[in-house]
ChimeraX commands (.cxc) that place a marker at each C-alpha (Angstrom):
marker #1 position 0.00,0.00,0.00 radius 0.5
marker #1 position 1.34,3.75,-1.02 radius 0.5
marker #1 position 0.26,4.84,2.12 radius 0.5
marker #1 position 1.30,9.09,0.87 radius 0.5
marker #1 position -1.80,7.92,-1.40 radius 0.5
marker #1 position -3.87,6.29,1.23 radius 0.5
marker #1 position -3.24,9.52,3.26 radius 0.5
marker #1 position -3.97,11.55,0.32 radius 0.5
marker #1 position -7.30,9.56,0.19 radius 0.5
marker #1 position -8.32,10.11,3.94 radius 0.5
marker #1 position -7.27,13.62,3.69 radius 0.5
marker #1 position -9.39,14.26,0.78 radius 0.5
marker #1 position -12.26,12.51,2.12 radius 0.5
marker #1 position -12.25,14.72,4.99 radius 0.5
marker #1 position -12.30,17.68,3.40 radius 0.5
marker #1 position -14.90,17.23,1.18 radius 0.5
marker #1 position -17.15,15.96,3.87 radius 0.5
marker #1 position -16.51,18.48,6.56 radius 0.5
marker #1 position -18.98,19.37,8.69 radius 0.5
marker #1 position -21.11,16.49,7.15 radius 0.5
marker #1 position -22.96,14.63,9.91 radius 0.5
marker #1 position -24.97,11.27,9.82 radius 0.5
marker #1 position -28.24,11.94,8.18 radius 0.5
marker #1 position -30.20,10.44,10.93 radius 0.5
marker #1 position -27.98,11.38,13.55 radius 0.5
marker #1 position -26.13,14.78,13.84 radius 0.5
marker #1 position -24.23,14.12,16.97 radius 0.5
marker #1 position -21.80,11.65,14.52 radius 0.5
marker #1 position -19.76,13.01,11.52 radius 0.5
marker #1 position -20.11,11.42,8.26 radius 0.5
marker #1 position -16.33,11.37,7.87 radius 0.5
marker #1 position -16.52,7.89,10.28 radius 0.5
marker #1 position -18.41,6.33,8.17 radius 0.5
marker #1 position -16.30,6.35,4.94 radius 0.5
marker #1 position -13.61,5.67,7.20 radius 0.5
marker #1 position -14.80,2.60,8.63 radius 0.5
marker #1 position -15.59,1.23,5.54 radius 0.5
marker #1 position -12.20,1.88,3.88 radius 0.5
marker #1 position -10.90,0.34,7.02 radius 0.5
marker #1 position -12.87,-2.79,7.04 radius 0.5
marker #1 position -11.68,-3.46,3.25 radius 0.5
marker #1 position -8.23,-2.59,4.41 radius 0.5
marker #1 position -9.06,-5.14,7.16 radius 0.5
marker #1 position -9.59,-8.36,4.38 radius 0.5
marker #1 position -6.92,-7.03,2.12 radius 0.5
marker #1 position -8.64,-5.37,-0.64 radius 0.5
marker #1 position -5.95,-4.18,-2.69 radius 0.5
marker #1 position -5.01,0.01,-2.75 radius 0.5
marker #1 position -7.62,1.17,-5.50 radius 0.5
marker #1 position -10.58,-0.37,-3.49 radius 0.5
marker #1 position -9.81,0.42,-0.14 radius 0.5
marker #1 position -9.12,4.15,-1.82 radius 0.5
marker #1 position -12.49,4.08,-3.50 radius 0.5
marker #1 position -14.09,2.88,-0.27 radius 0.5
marker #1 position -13.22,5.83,1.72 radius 0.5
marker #1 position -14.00,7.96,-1.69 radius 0.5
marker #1 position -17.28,6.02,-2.23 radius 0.5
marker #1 position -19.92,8.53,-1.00 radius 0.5
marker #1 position -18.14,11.80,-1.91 radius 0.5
marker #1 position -19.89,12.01,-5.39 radius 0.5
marker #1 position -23.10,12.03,-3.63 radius 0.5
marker #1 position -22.29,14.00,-0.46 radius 0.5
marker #1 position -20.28,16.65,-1.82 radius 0.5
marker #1 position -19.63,18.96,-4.81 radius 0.5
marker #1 position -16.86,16.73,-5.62 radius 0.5
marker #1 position -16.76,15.23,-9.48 radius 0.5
marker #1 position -15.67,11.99,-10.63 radius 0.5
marker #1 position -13.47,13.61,-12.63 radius 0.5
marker #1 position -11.95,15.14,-9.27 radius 0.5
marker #1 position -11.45,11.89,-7.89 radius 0.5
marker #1 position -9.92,10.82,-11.19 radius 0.5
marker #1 position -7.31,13.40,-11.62 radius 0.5
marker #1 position -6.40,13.05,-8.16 radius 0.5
marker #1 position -6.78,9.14,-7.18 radius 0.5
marker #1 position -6.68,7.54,-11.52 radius 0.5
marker #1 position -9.41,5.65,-13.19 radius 0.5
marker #1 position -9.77,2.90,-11.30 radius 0.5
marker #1 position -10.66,4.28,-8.25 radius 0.5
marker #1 position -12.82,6.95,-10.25 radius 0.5
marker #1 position -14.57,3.90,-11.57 radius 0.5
marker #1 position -15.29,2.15,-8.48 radius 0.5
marker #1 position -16.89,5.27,-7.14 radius 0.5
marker #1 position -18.72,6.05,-10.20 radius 0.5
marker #1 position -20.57,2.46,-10.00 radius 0.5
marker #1 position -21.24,3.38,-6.54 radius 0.5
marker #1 position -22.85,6.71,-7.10 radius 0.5
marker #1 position -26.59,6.57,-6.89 radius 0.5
marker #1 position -28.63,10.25,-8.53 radius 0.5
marker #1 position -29.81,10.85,-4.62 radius 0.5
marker #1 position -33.02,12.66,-6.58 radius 0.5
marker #1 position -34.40,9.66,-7.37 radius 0.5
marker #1 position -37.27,8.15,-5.25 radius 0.5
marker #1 position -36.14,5.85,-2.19 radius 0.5
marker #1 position -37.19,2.94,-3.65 radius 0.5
marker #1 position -36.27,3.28,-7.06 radius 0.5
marker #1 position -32.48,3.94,-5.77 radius 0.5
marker #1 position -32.83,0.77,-3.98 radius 0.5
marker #1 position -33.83,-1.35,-6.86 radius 0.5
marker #1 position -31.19,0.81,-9.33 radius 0.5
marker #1 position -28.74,-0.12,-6.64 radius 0.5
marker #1 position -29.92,-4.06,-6.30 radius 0.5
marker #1 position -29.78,-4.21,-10.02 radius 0.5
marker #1 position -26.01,-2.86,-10.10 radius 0.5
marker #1 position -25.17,-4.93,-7.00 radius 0.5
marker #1 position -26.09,-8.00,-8.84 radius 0.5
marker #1 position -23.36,-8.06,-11.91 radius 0.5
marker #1 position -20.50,-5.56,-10.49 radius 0.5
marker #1 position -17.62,-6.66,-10.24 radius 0.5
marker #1 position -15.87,-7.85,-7.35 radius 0.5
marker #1 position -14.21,-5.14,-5.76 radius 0.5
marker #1 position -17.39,-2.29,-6.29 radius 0.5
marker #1 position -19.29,-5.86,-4.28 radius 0.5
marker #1 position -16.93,-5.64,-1.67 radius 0.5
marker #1 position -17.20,-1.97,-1.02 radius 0.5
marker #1 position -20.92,-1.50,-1.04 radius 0.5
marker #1 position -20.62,-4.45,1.18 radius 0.5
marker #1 position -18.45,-2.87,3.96 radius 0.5
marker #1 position -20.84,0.38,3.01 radius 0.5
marker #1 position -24.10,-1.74,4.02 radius 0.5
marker #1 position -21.93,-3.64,7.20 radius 0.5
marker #1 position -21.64,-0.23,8.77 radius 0.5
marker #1 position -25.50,0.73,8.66 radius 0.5
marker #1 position -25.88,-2.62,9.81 radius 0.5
marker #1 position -23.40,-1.91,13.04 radius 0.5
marker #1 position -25.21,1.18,13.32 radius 0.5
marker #1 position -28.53,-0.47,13.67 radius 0.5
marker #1 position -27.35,-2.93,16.04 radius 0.5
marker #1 position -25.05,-0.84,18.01 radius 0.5
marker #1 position -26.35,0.44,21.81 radius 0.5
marker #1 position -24.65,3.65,21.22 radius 0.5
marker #1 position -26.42,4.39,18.12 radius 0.5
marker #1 position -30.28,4.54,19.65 radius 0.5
marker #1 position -30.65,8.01,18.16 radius 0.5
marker #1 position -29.65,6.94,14.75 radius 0.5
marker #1 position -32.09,4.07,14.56 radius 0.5
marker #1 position -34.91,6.20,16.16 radius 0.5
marker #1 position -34.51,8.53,13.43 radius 0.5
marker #1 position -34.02,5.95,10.72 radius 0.5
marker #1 position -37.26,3.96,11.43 radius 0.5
marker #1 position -39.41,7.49,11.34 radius 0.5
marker #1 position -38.68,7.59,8.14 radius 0.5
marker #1 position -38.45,3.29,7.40 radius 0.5
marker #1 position -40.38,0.98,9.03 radius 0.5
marker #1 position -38.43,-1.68,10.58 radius 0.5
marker #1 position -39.96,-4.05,7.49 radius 0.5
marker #1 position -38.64,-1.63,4.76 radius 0.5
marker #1 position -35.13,-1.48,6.32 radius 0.5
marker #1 position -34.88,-5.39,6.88 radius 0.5
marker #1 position -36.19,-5.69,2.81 radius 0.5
marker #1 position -33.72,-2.87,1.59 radius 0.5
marker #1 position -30.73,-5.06,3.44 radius 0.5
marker #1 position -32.02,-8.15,2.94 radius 0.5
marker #1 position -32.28,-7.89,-1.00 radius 0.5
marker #1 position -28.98,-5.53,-1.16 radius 0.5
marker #1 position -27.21,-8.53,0.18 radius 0.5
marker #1 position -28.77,-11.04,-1.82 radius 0.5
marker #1 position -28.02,-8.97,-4.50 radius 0.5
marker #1 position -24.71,-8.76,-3.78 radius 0.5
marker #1 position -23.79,-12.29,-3.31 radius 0.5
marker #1 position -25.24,-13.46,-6.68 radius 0.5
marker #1 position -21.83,-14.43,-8.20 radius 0.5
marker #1 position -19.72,-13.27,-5.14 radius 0.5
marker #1 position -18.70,-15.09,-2.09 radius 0.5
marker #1 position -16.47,-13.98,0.48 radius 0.5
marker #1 position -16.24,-13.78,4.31 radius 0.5
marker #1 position -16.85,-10.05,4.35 radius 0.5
marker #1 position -20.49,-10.88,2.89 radius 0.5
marker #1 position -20.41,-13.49,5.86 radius 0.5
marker #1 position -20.20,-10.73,8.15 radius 0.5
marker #1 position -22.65,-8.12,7.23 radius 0.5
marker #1 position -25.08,-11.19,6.94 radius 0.5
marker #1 position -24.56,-11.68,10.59 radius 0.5
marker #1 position -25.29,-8.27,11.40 radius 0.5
marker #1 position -28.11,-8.62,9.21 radius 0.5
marker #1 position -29.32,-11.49,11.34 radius 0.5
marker #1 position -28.67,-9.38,14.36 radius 0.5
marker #1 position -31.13,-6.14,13.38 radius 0.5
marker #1 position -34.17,-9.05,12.31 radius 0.5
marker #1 position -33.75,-10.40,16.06 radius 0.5
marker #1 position -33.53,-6.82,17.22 radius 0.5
marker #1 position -36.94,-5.55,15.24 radius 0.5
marker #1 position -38.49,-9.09,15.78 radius 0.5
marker #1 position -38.68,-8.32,19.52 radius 0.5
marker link #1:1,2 radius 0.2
marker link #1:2,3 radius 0.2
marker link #1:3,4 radius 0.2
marker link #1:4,5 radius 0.2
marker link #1:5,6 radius 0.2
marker link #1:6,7 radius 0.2
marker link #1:7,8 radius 0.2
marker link #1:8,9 radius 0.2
marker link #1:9,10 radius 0.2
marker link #1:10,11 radius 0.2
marker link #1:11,12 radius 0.2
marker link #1:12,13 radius 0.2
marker link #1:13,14 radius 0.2
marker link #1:14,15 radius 0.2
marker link #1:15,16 radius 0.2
marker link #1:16,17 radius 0.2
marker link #1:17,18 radius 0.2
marker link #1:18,19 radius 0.2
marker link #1:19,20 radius 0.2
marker link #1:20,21 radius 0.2
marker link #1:21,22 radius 0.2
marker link #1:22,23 radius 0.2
marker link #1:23,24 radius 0.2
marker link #1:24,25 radius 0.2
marker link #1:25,26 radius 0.2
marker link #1:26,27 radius 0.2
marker link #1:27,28 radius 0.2
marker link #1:28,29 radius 0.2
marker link #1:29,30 radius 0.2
marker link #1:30,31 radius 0.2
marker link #1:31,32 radius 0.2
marker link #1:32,33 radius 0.2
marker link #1:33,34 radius 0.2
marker link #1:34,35 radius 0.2
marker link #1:35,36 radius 0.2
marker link #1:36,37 radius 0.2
marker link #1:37,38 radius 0.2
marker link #1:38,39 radius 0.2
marker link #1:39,40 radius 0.2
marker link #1:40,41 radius 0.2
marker link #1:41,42 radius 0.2
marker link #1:42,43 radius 0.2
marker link #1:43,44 radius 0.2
marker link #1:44,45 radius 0.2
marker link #1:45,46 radius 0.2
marker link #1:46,47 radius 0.2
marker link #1:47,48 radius 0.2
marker link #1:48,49 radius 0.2
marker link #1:49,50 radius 0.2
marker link #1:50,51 radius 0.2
marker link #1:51,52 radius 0.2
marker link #1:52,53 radius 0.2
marker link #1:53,54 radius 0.2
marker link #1:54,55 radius 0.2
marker link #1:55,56 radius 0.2
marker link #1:56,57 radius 0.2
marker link #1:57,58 radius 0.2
marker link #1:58,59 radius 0.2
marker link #1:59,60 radius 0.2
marker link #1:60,61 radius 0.2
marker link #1:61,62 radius 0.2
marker link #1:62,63 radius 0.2
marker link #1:63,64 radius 0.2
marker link #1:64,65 radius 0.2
marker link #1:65,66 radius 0.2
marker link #1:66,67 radius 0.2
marker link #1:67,68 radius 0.2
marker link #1:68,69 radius 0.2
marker link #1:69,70 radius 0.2
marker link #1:70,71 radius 0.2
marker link #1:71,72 radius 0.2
marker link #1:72,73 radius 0.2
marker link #1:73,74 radius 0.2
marker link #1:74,75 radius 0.2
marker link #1:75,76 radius 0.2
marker link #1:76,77 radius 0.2
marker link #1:77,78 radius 0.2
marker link #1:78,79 radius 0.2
marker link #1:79,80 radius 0.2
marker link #1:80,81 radius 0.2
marker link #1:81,82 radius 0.2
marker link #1:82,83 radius 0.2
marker link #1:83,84 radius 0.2
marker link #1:84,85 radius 0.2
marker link #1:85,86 radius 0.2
marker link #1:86,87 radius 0.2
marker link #1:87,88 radius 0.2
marker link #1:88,89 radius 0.2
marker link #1:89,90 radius 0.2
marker link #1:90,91 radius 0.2
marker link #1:91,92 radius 0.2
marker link #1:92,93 radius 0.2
marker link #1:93,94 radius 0.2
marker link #1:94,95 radius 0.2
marker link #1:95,96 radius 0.2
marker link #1:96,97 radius 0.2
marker link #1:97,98 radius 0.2
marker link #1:98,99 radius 0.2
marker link #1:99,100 radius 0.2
marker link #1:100,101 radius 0.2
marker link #1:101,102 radius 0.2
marker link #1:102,103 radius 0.2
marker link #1:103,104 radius 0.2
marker link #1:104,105 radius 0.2
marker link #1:105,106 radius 0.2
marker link #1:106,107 radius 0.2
marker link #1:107,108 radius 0.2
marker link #1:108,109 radius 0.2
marker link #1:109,110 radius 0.2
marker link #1:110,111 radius 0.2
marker link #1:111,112 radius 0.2
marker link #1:112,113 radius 0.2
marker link #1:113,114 radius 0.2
marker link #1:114,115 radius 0.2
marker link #1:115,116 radius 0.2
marker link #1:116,117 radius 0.2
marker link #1:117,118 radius 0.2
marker link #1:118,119 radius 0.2
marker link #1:119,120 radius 0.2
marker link #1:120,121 radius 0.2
marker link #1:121,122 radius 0.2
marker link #1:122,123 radius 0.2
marker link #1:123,124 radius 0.2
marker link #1:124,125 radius 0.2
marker link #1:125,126 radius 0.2
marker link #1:126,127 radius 0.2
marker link #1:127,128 radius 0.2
marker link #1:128,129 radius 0.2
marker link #1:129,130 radius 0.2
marker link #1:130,131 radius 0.2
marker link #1:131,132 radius 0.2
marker link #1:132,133 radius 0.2
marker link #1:133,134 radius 0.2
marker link #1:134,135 radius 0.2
marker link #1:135,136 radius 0.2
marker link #1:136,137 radius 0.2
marker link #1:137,138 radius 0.2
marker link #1:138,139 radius 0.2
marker link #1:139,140 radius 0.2
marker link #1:140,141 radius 0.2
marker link #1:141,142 radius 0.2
marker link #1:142,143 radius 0.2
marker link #1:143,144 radius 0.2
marker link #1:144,145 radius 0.2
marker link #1:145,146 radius 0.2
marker link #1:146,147 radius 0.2
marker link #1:147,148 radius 0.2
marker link #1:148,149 radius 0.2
marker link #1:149,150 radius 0.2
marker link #1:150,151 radius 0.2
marker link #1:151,152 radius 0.2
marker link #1:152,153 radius 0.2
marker link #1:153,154 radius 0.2
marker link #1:154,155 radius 0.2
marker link #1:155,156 radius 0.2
marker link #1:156,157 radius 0.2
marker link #1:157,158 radius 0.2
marker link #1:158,159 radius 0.2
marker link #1:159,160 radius 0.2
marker link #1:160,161 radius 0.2
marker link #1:161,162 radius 0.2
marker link #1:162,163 radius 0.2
marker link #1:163,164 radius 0.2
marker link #1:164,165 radius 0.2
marker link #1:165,166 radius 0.2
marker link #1:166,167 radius 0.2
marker link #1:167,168 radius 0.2
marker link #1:168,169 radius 0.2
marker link #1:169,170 radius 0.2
marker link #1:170,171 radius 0.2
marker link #1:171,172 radius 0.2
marker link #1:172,173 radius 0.2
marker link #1:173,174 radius 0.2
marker link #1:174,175 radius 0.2
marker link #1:175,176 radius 0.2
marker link #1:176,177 radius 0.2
marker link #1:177,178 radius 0.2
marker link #1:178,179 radius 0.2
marker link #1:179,180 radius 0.2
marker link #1:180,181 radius 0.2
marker link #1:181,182 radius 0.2
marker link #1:182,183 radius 0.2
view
């Protein structure tokens, strides 16, 4: 790993998101969650470009950052990654869900592994004690039901074609929000 690049990346990331907080929680910066997902792909040894376009994966959406930005600065592999990632956040909820099933379902590896370690931290965040405020908020606007389809068929979608332990893993957080909303 270059790690001036990987610094590069994290730097980047965080100045693009500043100031960006959780959208159902504003007591938690967004920055921490594009860093935990480059770090969990760092974790299985995704190579450079993915864990780079993991921590770069949301800043097309988030930001007034262009994928040409991220090109120039990270190449086109990265910019790629992040491009297949990037949803038009104008669309309705559900039609970005099915546009990202759809995608989910023949991407290649790598853009499966991030959106995987992107869906594993909403999961953690729906499971996690400390994050009561963030699931509050998420299920006025989801109902329990709508959140359990969206990550059921995400995942599903995901591992048509694809297997790896890091799918393992956000299905057992998966398993852990449908005990906590079957209570």
């Amino acid at each position: 790993m270059d790690l001036n690049r990987f610094n590069h990346a994290l730097e980047f990331a965080a100045q693009r998101h500043h100031g960006q907080h959780y959208k159902f929680n504003d007591e938690h910066h967004q920055i921490s969650h594009v860093y935990f997902v480059g770090a969990v792909l760092l974790s299985y040894g995704f190579s450079e470009d993915t864990v780079i376009a993991g921590v770069l994966h949301d800043i097309v959406e988030d930001t007034k950052t262009t994928l040409e930005e991220v090109r120039q600065a990270f190449g086109d592999t990265v910019a790629s990654y992040v491009e297949q990632e990037t949803i038009d956040q104008t669309l309705p909820w559900e039609e970005r869900q099915h546009l990202m099933q759809e995608r989910a379902k023949s991407a290649p590896a790598d853009v499966k592994a991030i959106k995987t370690a992107d869906i594993l931290h909403h999961l953690v965040l729906q499971t996690a004690p400390e994050h009561t405020k963030t699931q509050a908020n998420y299920m006025v606007e989801h109902s329990p039901e709508k959140a359990l389809w969206k990550y059921e068929s995400i995942l599903a979608a995901l591992g048509t074609g694809w297997e790896h332990p890091l799918h393992d893993e956000a299905t057992v957080y998966l398993e852990k929000m449908k005990l906590k909303y079957a209570q």
